[in-house]
C-alpha positions in Angstrom: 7.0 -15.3 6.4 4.5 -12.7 7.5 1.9 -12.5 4.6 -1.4 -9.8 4.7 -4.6 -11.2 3.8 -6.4 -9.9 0.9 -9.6 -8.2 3.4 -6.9 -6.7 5.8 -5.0 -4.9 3.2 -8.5 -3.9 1.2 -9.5 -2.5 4.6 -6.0 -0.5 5.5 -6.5 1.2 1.7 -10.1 2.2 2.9 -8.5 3.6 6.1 -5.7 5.2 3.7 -7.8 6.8 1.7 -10.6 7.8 3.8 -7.6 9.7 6.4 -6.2 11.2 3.2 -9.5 12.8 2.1 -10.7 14.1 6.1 -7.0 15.8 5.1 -8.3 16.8 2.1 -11.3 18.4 3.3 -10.0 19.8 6.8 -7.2 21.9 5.1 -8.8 22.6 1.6 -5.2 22.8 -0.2 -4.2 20.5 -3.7 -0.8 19.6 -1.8 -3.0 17.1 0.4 -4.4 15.7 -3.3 -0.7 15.7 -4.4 0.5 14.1 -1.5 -1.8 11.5 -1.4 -1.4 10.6 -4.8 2.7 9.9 -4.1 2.0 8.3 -1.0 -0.8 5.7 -2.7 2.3 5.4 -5.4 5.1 4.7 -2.6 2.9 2.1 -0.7 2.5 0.5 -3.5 5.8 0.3 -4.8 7.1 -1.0 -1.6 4.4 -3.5 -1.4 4.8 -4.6 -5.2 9.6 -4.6 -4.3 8.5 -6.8 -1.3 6.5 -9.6 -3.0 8.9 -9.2 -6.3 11.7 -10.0 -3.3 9.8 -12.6 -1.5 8.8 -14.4 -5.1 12.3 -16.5 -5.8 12.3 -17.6 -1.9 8.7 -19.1 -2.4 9.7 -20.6 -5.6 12.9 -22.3 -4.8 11.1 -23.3 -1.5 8.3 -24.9 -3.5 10.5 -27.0 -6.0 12.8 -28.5 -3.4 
């Protein structure tokens, strides 16, 4: 199972949100701020589906 470390994911939100606000500031509109704010909202409810998926498998795993 492919798991992120804690730094690398802290450093791809930097990234994230860093390219969202150069965005932000090169067009000058509140659909970037919108935008950004549903992106930050889809990441993290596909990270949060994937380690509610990958939970049982660990468990089950970890008893037997």
């Amino acid at each position: 199972m492919y798991i992120l470390s804690v730094p690398g994911m802290v450093i791809r939100w930097i990234f994230l949100a860093f390219t969202l606000y150069s965005l932000y500031l090169a067009a000058g509109v509140w659909g970037v701020v919108i935008l950004s704010i549903w992106l930050a909202g889809a990441i993290s409810a596909t990270v949060l589906m994937y380690f509610i998926r990958a939970l049982p498998q660990t468990c089950s795993t970890e008893v037997s």
